[in-house]
C-alpha positions in Angstrom: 11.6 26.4 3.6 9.7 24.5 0.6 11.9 23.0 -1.8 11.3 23.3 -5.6 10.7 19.8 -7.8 13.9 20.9 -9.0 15.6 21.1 -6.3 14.2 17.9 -4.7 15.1 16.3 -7.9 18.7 17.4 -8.4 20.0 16.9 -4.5 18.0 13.4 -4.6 19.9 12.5 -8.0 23.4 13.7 -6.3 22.2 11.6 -3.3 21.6 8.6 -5.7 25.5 9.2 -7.2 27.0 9.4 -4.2 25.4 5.8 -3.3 28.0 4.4 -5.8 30.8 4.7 -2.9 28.9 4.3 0.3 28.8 0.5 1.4 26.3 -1.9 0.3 25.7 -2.7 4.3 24.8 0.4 4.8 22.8 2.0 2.1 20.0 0.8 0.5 20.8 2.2 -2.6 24.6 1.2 -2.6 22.7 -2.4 -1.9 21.1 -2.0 -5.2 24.0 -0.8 -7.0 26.0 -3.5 -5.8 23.7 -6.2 -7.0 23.7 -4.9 -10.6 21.5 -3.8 -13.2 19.3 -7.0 -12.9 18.6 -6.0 -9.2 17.7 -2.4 -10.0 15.2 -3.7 -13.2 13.8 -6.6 -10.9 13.1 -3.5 -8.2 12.0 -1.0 -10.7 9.6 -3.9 -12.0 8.4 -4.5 -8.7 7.5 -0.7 -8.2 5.9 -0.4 -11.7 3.4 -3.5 -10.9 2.4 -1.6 -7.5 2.3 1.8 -9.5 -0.4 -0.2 -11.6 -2.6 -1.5 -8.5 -2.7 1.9 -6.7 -3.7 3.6 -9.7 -6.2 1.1 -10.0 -7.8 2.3 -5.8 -9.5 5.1 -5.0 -6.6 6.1 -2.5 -4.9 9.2 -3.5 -2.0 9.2 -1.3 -1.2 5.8 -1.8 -0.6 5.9 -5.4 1.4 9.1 -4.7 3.7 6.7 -2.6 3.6 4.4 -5.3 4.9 6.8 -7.8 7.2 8.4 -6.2 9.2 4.8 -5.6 8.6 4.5 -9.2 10.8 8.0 -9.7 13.2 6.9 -7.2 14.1 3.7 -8.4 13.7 4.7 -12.6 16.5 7.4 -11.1 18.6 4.8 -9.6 18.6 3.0 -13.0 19.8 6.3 -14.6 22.5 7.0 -12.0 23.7 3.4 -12.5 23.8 3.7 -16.6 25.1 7.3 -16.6 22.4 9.2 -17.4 22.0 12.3 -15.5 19.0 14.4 -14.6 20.0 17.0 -16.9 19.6 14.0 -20.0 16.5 13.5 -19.1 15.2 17.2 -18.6 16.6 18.0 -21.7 14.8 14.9 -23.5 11.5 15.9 -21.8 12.0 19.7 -23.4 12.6 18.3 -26.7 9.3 16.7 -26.6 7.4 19.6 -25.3 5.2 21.5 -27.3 5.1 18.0 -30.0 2.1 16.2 -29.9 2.7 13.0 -28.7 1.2 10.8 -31.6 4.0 13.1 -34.1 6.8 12.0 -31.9 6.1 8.5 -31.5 5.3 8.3 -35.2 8.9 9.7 -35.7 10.7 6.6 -33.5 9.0 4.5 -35.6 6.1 3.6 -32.8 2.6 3.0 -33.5 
C-alpha cells in the first residue's frame, strides 16, 4: 500500500508527540526533547548546513536524505513549541495563490 504525503506526514507528526513520554534512553527523539530547545536548534542547524552542501552535488538522492532530516527535525521543533501540522498546513494555504514578493512585502520583508 503507498502512503499519501499526508499521511506520512500526520502519523510521523503523532510519532514525533508521542516522543514527549517515551524515555530519553531509548528514543532518539525523546533524546532531543529532553535536551531542550537549544539541542533541537543546534540539530536542525546541523541538518540545514548539510541541506546546503547536498544541494550544492550533483547527487539526487542524497540531497533527498538531506532534506527529509531537515523536515524531520523542523517537525521536532514544532512538536516541542506546540505547533501542530495542521498550523502549519493551514499557514502554507494562506500563502497559496499570493505571490511571494506581495506576502513578504506585507511582514514587512524586503
Amino acid at each position: 500500500m503507498s502512503e499519501t504525503p499526508e499521511n506520512v506526514l500526520q502519523r510521523l507528526f503523532e510519532t514525533l508527540e508521542s516522543r514527549k513520554q517515551a524515555d530519553p534512553s531509548s528514543s532518539y527523539v525523546a533524546r532531543l526533547y529532553d535536551g531542550g530547545i537549544d539541542l533541537i536548534l543546534k540539530k536542525l542547524g546541523e541538518e540545514a548546513a548539510e541541506t546546503l552542501i547536498a544541494a550544492k552535488n550533483p547527487d539526487r538522492a542524497a540531497l533527498t536524505y538531506e532534506l527529509a532530516d531537515l523536515w524531520f527535525h523542523s517537525l521536532v521543533l514544532a512538536a516541542q513549541t506546540g505547533i501542530s501540522l495542521n498550523d502549519i498546513t493551514k499557514e502554507l494555504a494562506r500563502r497559496m495563490g499570493r505571490s511571494g514578493l506581495d506576502e513578504k512585502a506585507a511582514r514587512g520583508g524586503q
